[in-house]
C-alpha positions in Angstrom: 8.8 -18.9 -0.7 8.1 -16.0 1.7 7.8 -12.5 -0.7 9.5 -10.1 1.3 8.6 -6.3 0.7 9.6 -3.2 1.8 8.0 -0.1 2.4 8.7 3.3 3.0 7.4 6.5 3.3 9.6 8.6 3.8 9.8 10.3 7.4 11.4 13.2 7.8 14.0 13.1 10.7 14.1 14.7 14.0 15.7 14.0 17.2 12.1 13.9 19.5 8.9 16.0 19.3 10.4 19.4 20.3 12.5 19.4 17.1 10.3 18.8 15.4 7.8 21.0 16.4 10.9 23.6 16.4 11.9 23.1 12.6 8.1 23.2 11.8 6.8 22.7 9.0 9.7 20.0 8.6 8.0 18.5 5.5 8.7 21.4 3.5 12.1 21.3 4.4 13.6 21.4 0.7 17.4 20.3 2.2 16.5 17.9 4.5 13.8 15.8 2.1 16.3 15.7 -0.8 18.9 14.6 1.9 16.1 11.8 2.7 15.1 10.9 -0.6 18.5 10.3 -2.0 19.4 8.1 0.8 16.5 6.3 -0.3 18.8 4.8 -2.8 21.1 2.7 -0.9 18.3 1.1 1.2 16.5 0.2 -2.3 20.1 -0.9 -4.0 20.6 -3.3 -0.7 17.4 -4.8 -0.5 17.6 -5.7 -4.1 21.0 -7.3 -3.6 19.2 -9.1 -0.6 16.7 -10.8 -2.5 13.5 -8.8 -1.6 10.7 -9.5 -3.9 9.8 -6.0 -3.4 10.2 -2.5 -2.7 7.3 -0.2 -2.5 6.0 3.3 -1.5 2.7 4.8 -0.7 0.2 8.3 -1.8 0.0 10.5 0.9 -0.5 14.0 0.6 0.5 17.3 2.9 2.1 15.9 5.3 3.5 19.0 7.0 5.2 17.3 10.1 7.1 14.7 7.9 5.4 12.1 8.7 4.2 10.6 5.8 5.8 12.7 3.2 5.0 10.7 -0.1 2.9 12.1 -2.6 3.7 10.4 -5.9 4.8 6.8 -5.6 4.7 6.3 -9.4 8.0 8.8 -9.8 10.0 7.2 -7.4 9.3 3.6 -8.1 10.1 4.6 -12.2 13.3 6.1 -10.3 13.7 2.8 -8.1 13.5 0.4 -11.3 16.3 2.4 -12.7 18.8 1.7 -10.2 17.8 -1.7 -9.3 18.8 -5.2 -11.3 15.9 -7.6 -10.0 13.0 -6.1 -7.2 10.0 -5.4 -7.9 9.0 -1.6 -7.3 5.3 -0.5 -6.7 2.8 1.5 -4.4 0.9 0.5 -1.6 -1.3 2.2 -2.9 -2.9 4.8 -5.3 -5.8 6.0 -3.3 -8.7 5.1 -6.0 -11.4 7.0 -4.5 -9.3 10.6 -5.4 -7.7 9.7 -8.5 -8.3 9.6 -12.4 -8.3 6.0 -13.2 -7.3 6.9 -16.4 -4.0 8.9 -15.6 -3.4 5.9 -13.0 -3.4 3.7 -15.7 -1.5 5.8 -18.2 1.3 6.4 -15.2 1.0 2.5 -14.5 1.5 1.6 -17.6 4.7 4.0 -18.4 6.4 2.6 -15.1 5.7 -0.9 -15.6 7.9 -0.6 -19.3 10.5 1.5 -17.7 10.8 -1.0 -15.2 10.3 -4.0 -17.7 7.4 -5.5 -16.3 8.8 -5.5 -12.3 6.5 -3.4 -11.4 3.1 -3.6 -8.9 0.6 -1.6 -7.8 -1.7 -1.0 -5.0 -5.3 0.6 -5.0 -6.3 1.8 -1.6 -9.9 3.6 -0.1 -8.4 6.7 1.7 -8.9 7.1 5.3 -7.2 10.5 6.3 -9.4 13.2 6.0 -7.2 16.5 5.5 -6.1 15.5 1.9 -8.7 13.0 0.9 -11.8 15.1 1.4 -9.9 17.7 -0.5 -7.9 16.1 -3.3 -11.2 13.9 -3.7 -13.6 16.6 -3.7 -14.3 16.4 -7.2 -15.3 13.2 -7.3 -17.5 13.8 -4.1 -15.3 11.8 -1.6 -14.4 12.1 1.9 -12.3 10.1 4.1 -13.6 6.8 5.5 -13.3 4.6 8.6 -15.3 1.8 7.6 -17.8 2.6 9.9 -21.0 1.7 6.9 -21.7 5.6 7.1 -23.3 7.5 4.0 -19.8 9.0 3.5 -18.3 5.5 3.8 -20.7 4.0 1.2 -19.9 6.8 -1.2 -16.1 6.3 -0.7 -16.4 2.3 -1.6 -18.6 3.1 -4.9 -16.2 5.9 -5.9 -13.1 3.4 -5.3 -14.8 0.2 -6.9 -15.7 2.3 -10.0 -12.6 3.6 -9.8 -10.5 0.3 -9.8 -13.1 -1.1 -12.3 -12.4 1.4 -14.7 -8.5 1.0 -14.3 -8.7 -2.4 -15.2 -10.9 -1.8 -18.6 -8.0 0.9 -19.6 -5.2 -1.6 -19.3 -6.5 -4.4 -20.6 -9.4 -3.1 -23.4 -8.6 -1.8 -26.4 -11.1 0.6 -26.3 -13.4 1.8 -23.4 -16.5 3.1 -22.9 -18.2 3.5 -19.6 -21.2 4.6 -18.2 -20.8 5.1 -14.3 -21.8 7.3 -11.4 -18.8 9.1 -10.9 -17.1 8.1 -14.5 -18.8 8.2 -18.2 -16.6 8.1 -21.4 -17.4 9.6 -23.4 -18.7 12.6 -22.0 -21.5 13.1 -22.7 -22.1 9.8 -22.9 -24.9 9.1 -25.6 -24.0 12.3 -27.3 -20.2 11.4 -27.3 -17.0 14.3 -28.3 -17.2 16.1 -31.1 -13.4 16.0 -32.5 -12.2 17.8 -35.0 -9.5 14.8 -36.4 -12.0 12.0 -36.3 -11.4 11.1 -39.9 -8.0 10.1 -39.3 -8.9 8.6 -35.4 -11.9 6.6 -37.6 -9.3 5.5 -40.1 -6.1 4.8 -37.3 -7.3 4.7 -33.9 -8.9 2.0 -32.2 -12.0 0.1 -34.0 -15.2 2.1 -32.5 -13.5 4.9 -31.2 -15.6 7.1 -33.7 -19.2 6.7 -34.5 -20.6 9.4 -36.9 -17.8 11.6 -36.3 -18.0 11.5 -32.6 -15.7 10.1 -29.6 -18.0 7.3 -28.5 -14.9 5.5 -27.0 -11.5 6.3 -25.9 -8.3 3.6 -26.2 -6.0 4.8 -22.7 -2.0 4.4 -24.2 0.1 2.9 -23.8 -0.8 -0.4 -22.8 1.1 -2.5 -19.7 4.3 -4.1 -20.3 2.8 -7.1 -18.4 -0.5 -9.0 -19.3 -2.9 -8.4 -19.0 -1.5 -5.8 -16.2 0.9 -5.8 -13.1 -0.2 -7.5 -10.2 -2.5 -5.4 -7.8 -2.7 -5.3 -3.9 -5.0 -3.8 -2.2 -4.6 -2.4 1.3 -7.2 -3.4 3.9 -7.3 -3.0 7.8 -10.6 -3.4 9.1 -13.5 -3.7 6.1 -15.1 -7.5 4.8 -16.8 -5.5 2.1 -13.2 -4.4 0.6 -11.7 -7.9 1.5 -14.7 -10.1 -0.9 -14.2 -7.3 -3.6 -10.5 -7.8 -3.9 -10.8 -11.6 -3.6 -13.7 -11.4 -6.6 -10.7 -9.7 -8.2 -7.5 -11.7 -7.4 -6.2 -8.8 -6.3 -3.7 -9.2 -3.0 -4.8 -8.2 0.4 -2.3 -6.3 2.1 -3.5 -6.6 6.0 -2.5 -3.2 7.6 -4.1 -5.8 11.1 -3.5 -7.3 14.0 -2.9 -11.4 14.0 -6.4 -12.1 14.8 -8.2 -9.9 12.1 -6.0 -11.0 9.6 -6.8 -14.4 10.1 -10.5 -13.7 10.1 -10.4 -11.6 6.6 -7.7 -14.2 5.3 -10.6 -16.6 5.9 -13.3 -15.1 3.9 -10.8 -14.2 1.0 -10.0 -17.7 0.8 -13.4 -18.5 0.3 -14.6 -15.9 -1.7 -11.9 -16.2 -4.0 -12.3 -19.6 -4.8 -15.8 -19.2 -5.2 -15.1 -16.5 -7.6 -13.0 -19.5 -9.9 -9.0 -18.4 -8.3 -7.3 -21.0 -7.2 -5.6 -20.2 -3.9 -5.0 -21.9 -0.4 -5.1 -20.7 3.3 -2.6 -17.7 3.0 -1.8 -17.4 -0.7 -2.0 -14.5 -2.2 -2.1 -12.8 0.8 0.5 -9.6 2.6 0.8 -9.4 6.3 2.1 -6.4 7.5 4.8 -5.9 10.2 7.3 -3.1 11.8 10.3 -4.9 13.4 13.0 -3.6 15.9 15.6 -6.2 17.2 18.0 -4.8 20.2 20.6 -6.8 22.1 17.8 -7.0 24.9 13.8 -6.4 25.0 14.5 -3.5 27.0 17.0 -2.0 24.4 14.2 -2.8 21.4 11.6 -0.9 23.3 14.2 2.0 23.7 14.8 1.9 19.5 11.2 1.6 19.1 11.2 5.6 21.3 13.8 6.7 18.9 12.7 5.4 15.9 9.0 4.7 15.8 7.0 6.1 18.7 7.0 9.8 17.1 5.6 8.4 14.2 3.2 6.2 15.8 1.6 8.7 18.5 0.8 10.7 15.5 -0.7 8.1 13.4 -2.8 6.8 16.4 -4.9 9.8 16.5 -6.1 8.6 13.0 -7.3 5.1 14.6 -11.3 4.1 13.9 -13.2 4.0 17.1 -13.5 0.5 19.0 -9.5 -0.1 18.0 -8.2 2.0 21.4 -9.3 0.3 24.2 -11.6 3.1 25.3 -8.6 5.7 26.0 -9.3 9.5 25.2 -6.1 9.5 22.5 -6.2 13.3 22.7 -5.4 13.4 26.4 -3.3 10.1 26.2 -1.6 12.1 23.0 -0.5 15.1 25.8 0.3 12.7 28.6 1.2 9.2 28.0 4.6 8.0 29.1 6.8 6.7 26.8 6.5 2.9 28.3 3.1 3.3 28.2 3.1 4.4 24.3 5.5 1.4 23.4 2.7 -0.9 25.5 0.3 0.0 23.7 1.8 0.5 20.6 3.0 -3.3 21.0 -1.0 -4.3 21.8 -1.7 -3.1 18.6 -0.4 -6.7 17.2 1.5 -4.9 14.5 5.5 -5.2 15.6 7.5 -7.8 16.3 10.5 -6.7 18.7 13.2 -8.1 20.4 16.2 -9.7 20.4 17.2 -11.9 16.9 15.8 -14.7 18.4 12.7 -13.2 19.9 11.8 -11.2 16.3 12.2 -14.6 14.8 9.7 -17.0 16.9 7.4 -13.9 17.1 7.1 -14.1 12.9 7.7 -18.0 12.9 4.5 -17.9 15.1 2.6 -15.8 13.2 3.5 -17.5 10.0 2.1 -20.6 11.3 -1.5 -19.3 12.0 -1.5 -17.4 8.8 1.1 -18.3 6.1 0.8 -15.2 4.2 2.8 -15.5 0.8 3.8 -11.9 1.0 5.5 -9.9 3.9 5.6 -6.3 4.1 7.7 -4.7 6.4 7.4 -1.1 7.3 10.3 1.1 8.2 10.5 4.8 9.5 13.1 5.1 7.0 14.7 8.6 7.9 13.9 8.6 11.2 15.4 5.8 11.5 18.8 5.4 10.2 19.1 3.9 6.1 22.1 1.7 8.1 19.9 0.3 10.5 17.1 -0.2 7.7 19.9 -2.3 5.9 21.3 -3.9 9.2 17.6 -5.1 10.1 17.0 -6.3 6.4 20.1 -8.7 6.4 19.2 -10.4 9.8 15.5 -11.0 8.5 16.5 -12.4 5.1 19.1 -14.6 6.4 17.5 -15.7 9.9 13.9 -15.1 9.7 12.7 -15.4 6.0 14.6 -19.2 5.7 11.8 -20.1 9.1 8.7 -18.7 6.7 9.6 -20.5 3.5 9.4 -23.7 5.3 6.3 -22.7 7.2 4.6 -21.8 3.6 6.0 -24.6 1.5 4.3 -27.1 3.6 0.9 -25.0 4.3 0.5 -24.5 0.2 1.4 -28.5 -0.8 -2.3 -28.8 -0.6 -4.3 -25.6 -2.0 -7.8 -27.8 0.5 -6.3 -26.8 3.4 -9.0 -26.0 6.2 -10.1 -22.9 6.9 
């Protein structure tokens, strides 16, 4: 069975560029985001009486145009569980290479019991530079693009040690950790002095105190789930992030066109395997899709100007090099036509548009050269419409998902399929 999951930002509505650019900065509009974010609600209430596996969020930060405006994911998904009955909430994700992995796993942890264990969470590198160069600066991290840079390698250790260290506080009683960007205690050999470590020595976790000193630290609580809530891990471009997830079991979420996916699905596969997780072609794996269905494939192109190409111009500027077919995307930004936005928005690989019947072989297709167990669709939730969200939602569940669940079932009856 096909996963589906939903995620959202939010964006902040406007009716084209000019209002938006006339209401600036519209993501510090106080009426208009609470307006947003409590409409939020019904969209997460109906996919949960759909039968979505999940519903999940993402960390972005100062998002002035209202784009992208969601800056803690681990608030509203606690918020989420306690409306919903059955999805799964989570983040796609927590941008390791800024955060404390410690207070990731302490917020983590709280969610996953107010949710009662239907909870997940994402880990993610960080490639926009105006808040990850300066919410990571203390750690020493700037923005990357995968491009094998000194900055890029820096970002990956920072993130690795990052996720590492999340995994020790949710699963080990106790931690102590002696990192480049991370040492508990610190200092490390010398350890904390702490003026109640006869009681810690006596109560706390075993080794915590060694002659009167912090030597270790025990992260509370622990995860509702064991031995913690299923991770993804966002990926677009990078191998290097692909085999260090797979060595993990963690899920790739492939933010990719068709083809790329295919090729990083590939060396997951195998690396997993090799690293003792049993998985086949496609398991354990999220493709990412937007979706807009019209009467015709001229009126989905015409929802995709309303409700997506705003968002996507923007976005586009923040494309690595090599992904743009040479094009100067400052210039193009100024003075591409709309048609030739939604062309090459579409050769991006990323949407699936149409009629019913055109969104549904487009998927079907896809599905059968990479039967991804999880699929993440993306809305422009406000800017477009929370009944439109739900509209599109009910035709996928009950005319596209039935076409993947077949497609999977038969890929996964033998984990040796060949890759």
């Amino acid at each position: 069975m096909v996963k589906v999951i939903l995620q959202m930002y939010p964006v902040l509505p406007a009716e084209n560029e000019a209002e938006r650019e006339r209401l600036r900065p519209l993501g510090r509009n106080a009426d208009l985001y609470n307006e947003t974010l409590h409409g939020m609600d019904d969209i997460v209430k109906a996919a949960d009486e759909l039968g979505l596996w999940g519903v999940a969020s993402i960390e972005h930060h100062f998002w002035s145009e209202g784009y992208e405006v969601g800056p803690n994911p681990g608030i509203l998904n606690a918020h989420w569980a306690s409306i919903t009955k059955n999805i799964n909430v989570g983040a796609l994700g927590y941008v390791m290479s800024t955060q404390d992995p410690l207070k990731v796993a302490e917020e983590t942890a709280i969610v996953d019991h107010l949710s009662r264990g239907r909870y997940f969470v994402g880990v993610a590198r960080g490639y926009q530079a105006r808040w990850t160069n300066i919410i990571g600066q203390h750690l020493g991290t700037k923005a990357t693009l995968s491009d094998n840079s000194a900055d890029d390698e820096a970002n990956r250790r920072i993130f690795e040690e990052g996720v590492e260290l999340l995994q020790k506080a949710w699963t080990q009683e106790s931690v102590r950790h002696n990192g480049k960007t991370w040492q508990i205690p610190n200092p490390y050999e010398e350890g904390v002095e702490w003026q109640m470590s006869p009681v810690t020595e006596k109560m706390g976790a075993p080794g915590e105190i060694e002659n009167g000193k912090v030597k270790r630290v025990s992260v509370v609580p622990s995860p509702y789930q064991k031995p913690h809530p299923q991770v993804f891990m966002a990926s677009s471009a990078s191998r290097a992030t692909i085999e260090f997830g797979a060595r993990k079991g963690f899920v790739p979420t492939h933010f990719s066109r068709l083809e790329k996916a295919i090729e990083n699905g590939k060396v997951y596969t195998e690396v997993a395997r090799a690293s003792g997780h049993s998985v086949g072609y496609g398991e354990r794996q999220a493709l990412v899709r937007w979706m807009e269905f019209g009467e015709t494939m001229e009126d989905a192109r015409q929802r995709m100007v309303k409700y997506d190409l705003d968002v996507f111009k923007a976005l586009t500027l923040l494309l690595p090099p090599g992904t743009t077919q040479s094009k100067n995307l400052a210039d193009f930004y100024r003075n591409g036509t709309d048609e030739e936005w939604i062309d090459f928005t579409l050769k991006t690989g990323l949407y699936c548009i149409g009629t019913l019947e055109d969104v549904k072989q487009q998927f079907v297709e896809q599905w059968k050269a990479f039967p991804a167990e999880y699929c993440v669709i993306v809305c422009h939730y406000a800017q477009q419409p929370k009944e439109l969200v739900i509209e599109y939602l009910e035709k996928f569940m009950k005319h596209i998902k039935p076409e993947l669940d077949k497609i999977t079932a038969e890929a996964y009856e033998n984990n040796n399929i060949t890759i």
